[in-house]
N, C-alpha and C positions, 0 to 999 in steps of 0.2 A: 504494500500500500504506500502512493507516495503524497506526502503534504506538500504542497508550496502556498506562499501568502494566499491565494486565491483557493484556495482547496483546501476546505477545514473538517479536521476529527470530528466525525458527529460522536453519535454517544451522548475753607480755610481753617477751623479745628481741625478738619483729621489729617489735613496736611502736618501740622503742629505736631500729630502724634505720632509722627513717622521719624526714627531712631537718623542721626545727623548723616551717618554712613547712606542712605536709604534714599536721601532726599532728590540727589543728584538724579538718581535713577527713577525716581517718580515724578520730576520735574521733565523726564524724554515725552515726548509725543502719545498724549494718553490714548490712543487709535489703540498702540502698539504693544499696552504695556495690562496686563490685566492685576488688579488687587485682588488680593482674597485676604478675609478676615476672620481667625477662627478664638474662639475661647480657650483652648487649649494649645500645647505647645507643641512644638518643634526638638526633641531632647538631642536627636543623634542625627547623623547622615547614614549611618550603618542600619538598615533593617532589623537586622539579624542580632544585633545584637540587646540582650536579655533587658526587660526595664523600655525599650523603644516604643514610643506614643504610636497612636494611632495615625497623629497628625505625621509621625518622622516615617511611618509605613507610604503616606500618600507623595512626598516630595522623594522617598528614592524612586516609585514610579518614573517618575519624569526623568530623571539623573541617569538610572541604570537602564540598561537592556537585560534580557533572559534569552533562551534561543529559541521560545515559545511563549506564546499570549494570547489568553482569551479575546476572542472576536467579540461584537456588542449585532444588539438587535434590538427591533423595536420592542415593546410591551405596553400597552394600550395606550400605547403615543407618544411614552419615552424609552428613552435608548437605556440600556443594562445590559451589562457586562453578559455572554454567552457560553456556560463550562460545555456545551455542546462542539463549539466552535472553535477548534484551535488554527492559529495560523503562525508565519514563523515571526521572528523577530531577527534576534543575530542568524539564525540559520531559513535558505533560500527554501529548503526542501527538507524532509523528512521521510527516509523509507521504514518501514515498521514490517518486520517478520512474519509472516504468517498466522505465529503462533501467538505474534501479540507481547512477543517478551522480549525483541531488540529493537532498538532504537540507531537510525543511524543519521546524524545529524550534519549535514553539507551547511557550510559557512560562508554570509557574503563577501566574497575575496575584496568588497570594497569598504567594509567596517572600520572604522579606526572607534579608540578612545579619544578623548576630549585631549590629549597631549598631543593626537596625530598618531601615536604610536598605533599597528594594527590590531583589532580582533584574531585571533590565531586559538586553533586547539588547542594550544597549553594553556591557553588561560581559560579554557572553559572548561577543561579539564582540573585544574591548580582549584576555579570556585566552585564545582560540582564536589571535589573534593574535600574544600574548607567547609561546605557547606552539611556534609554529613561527620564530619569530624571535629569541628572545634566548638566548645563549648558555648551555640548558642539556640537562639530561636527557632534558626533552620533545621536542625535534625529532628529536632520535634513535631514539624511539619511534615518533612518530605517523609519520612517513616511510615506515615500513611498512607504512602505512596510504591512502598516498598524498596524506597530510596536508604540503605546504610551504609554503605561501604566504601570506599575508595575503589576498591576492588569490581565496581561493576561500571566505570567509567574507564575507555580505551579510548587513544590517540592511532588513528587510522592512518593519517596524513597533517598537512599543517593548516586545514579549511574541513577537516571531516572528524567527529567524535563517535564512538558506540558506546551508547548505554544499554546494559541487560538487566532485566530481575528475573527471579526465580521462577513465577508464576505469572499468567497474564493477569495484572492488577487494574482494575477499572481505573482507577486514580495514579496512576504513573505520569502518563504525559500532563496529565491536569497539572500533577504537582510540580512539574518542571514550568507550570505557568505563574506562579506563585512569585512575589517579589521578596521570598526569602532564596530562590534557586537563581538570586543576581551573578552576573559576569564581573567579575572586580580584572582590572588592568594589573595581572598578578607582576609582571616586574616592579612595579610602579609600590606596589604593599609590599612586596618580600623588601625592598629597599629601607622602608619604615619597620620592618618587623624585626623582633629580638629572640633571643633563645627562649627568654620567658613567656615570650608573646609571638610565637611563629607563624601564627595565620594574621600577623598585623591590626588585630581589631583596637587596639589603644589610638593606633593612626587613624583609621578608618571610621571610628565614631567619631570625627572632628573634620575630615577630611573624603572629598571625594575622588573615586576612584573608575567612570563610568564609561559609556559610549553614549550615551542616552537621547531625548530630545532636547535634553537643557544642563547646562555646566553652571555649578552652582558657583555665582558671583561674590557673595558675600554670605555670613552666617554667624547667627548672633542665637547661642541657643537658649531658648524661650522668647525669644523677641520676636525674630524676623532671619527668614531667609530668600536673599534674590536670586533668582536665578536666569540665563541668558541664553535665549535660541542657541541650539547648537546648528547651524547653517551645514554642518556635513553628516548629520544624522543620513542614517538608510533603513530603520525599523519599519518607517513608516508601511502603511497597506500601501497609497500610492509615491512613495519613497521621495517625499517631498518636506520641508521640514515642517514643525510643529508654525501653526497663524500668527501665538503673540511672541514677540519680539524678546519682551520681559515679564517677569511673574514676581510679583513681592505677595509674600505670606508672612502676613502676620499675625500677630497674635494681639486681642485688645479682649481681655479678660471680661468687661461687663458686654451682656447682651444686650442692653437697650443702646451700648455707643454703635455697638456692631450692626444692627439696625438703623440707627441713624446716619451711619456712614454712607450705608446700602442705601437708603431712601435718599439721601442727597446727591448719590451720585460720587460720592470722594473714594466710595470702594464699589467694585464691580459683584462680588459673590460672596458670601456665608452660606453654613450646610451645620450650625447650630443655633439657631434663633427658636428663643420659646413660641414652642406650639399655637399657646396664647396670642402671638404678634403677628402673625403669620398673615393670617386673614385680614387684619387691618392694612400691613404694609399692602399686599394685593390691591382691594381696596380701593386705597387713593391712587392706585393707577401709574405709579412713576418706577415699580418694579413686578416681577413675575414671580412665582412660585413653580417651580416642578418636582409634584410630589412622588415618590416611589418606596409603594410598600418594599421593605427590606425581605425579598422574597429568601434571602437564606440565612436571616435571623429569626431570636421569639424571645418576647419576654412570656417569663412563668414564672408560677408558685411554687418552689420546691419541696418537698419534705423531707426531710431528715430521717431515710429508713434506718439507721443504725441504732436510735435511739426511742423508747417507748413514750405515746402509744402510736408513732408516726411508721413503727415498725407493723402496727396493724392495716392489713389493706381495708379495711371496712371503714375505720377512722379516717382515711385518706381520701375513701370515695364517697365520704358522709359529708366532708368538706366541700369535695368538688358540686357535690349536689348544692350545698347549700350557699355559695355563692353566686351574687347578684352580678351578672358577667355583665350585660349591659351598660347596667349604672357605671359599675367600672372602667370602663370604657370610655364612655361619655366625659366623665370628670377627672379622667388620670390622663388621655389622650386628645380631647377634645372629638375624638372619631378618626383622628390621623391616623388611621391605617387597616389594617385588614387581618378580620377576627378569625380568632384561631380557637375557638367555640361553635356550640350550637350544630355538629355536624350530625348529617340526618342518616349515619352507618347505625346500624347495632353491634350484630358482631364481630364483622371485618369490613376494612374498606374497599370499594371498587377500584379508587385509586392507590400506585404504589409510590404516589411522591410524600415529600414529608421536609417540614411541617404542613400541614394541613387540617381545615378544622375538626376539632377532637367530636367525639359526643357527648358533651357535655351542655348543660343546662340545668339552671335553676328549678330545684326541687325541695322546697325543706321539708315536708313530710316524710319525702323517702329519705332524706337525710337524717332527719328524726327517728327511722325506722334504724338507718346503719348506724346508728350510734346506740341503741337499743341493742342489735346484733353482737356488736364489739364487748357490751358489757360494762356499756359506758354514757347511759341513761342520765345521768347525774353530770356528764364532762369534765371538764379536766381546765386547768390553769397553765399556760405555757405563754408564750413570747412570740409575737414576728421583727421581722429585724428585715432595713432595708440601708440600702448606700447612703449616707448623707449628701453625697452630691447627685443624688438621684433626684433630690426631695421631690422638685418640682410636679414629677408624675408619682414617682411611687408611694407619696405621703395620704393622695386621695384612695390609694390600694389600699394599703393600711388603715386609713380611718372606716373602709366598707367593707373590709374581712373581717374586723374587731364585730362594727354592729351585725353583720351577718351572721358570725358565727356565737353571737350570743343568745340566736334562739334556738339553736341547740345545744345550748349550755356547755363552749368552748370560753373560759374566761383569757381574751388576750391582752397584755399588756404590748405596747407598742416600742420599740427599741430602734432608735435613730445612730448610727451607727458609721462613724468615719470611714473611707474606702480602708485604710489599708487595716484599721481592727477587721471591717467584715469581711475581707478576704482572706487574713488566719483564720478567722473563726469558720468559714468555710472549710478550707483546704485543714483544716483540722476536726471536720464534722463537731462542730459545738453550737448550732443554731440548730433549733426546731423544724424553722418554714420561716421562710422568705423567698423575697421577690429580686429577680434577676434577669438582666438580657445579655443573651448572649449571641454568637453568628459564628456559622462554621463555612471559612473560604469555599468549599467545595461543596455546593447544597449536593450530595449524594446520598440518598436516604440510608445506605449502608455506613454512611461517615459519620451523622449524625448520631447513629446508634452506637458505633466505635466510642465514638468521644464523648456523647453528654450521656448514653445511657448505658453504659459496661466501662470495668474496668475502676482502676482505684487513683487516675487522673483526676485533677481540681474539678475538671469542665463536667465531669460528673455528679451535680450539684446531689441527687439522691443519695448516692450510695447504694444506686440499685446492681447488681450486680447477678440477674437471671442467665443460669447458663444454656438455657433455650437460646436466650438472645442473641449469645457469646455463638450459640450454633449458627444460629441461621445468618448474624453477623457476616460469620467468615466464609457459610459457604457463600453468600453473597458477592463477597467485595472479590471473588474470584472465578464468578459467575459470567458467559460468555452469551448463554444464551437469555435474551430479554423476558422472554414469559417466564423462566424458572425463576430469573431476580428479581422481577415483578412480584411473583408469587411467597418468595423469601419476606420480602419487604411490606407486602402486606400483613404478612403472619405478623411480622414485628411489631407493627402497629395497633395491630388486633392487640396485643399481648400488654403493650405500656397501655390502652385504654382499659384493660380488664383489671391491670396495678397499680394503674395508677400513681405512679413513684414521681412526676412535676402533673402539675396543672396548665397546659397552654391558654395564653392571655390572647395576645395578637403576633402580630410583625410591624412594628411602626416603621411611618413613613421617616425618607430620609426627606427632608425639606429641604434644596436646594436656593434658594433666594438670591436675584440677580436683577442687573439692570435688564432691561426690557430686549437691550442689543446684544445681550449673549446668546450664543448658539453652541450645541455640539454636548451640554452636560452629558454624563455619560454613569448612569449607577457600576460603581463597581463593588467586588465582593467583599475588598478593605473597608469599605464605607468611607471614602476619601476621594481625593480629586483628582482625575485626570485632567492635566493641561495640555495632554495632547492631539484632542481633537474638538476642543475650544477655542472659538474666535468672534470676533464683533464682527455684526452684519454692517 
């Protein structure tokens, strides 16, 4: 089978607030130069490396190349990112084995990095190899990809790589589209790297090292970082360079200035503005909104099965019944997005995607009855606990699981809870139930169950650990024929509806907020911004 780009794998204030370094380059030809404005920061230029923002995931996009990337498509009128679709990036073409288990990747002989120096198979080799090897972000990803070794990366030629894994993994090439499986300019790092530090990441969190659409001009971390057409880019689908000239990101901590930036026109995009503002900014007409439900996110309710009586599956589905999913909804979300509720299956579903809406709905009778069942008539005294920088949505969650589940005499206290307390208290199973969103790069219904519903992983918020699951899990994720993974993938679904171990809320929308002359937003799986197939009309 052979890939090439065209033939894809199915399957005046806020000037003020712009840092002195910054200004020269905001003052260039505003046509040219696009703003982005986010609440959060910028921590690293390395991906990969442990502790890296969401926001420092969306600017190495733009910086690095990989030698594969997901294609976008529409979706009821906006573009998002496509795991169906891969196409190349550093490499022209792609031949894949028959059996599905080698990779052999042809390089455009006209790549360079941002030095000039060339793209060459040792260095795709050198990052495929840091990448399962050194202590970061990256092996933890591609492993679900069947990605671990050095040892399954070969230098063919000095324009050709092979990669093998053992088994045909539905998730292999996917995961070489990931911007943890970036290409780094390995002379360029081995130069900066020590004996202590021999995959160079001390350099490479501070410094870039790419072929990308854009060469990072300046970088100030949590501030701002600019960054500047790369004019000899060839990633491109039609191998042309990225529209804006230059990108400044930065970061202005309160939402209502980030809004007002956006509404006046001093900043071009935000993709964190409260829910609440959204609708007004639209509104009065001087910017756009483009909403996309996060179709490979969820927020949910988790329980705590390790601990009693969340260890009971009747108390957990005496729960689910007696929650007011709507209301919820309505006042945590404003309706921004798409409910992961109210599904009209009983015992299995006709569909094998996932997430998708549960069967659940508001019942307190029968909930009244499964709390009866469990031996727990009388209820129980426990805790929900949610992110304190959640508060905005989660706190209306919170105050309507308390009153809901007081009529079936669940007494809850409410526990407001700093990120990084609620994240030990997780990753160490010490919370009851709480409320969490979470998104797995690769919506694959057999990924999803790997990572949030098996196994002793953080992303596992239950601690559910059903080795049915663990079965149909693997034979899944090595599954070639569609109706048997289809039929896998429903069981599994059937199986978390009947235990109930999280509760499915929605998938919020990502709100993109722009001036009216932007074109080309593009949902990706990071939830962050591609700048490069953005441009003013």
């Amino acid at each position: 089978m052979k890939l090439d780009r065209r033939n894809l794998l199915a399957g005046g204030a806020a000037l003020a607030t712009v840092p002195h370094f910054g200004r020269e380059a905001f003052a260039q030809t505003r046509a040219e130069t696009l703003r982005y404005v986010t609440g959060a920061a910028v921590n690293t230029l390395d991906p990969t490396m442990p502790g890296s923002t969401r926001e420092a995931f969306g600017i190495s996009v733009n910086v690095y190349d990989r030698l594969v990337s997901f294609g976008r498509k529409q979706r009821n009128g906006n573009w998002v990112f496509d795991i169906d679709n891969i196409r190349g990036e550093l490499a022209e073409k792609v031949d894949i084995s028959p059996d599905g288990m080698t990779f052999t990747f042809h390089l455009r002989k006209n790549a360079k990095f941002h030095d000039g120096t060339p793209v060459t198979a040792e260095d795709v080799k050198w990052s495929l190899d840091r990448a399962v090897s050194a202590r970061s972000l990256a092996a933890t990803q591609i492993v679900t990809g069947s990605w671990t070794s050095p040892d399954q990366f070969r230098i063919i030629d000095q324009y050709t790589v092979q990669a093998k894994v053992d088994k045909p993994d539905r998730l292999a090439l996917p995961n070489l589209c990931t911007l943890y499986a970036v290409v780094f300019n390995s002379a360029l790092v081995k130069k900066n790297a020590t004996a202590q530090d021999p995959w160079g990441q001390n350099w490479t969190k501070d410094n870039a090292a790419g072929s990308g659409a854009y060469i990072v001009e300046a970088f100030k971390p949590g501030e701002q970082v600019i960054l500047r057409r790369n004019d000899a880019w060839v990633g491109a689908v039609d191998g042309k360079p990225a529209p804006f000239r230059r990108i400044i990101a930065q970061t202005i901590p309160e939402a209502a200035t980030r809004a007002s930036l956006i509404e006046k026109g001093d900043a071009d995009l935000a993709i964190d503005l409260q829910p609440s503002d959204i609708d007004t900014l639209v509104q009065r007409g001087r910017v756009k909104a483009i909403s996309t439900p996060q179709f490979n996110a969820f927020t949910m309710i988790a329980f705590n099965m390790k601990i009693a009586p969340f260890d009971n599956k009747k108390v957990r589905q005496a729960i689910a019944a007696a929650l007011p999913y709507d209301a919820i909804f309505k006042a945590a979300l404003f309706e921004r997005g798409a409910k992961l509720y109210g599904g009209t299956w009983t015992d299995k579903p006709t569909d094998a995607s996932f997430p998708q809406p549960m069967p659940y709905k508001q019942d307190v009778e029968k909930a009244k009855k499964l709390m009866a069942e469990a031996g727990l008539a009388n209820g129980f005294d426990t805790f929900f606990a949610f992110n304190l920088g959640a508060a905005a949505f989660a706190e209306p969650i919170a105050a309507l699981v308390k009153e809901a589940l007081a009529a079936i005499n669940i007494r809850v206290e409410i526990q407001k809870l700093p990120d990084a307390q609620i994240s030990t208290m997780v990753t160490e199973r010490k919370l009851p139930f709480f409320v969490e969103t979470s998104i797995a790069w690769l919506p694959s219904t057999d990924y999803f169950f790997r990572n949030f519903l098996f196994g002793p992983q953080r992303w596992n918020y239950s601690g559910w650990n059903d080795e049915r699951i663990n079965e149909l899990a693997g034979k899944a994720r090595f599954e070639t024929d569609k109706a048997k993974y289809d039929a896998h993938c429903r069981d599994m679904i059937a199986l978390m509806a009947e235990e109930t171990p999280i509760v499915m809320l929605w998938q919020p929308n990502q709100d993109a907020v722009m001036m009216r002359n932007i074109d080309g937003y593009t949902y990706g799986y990071h939830r962050q911004v591609d700048f490069r197939d953005m441009k003013r009309a």
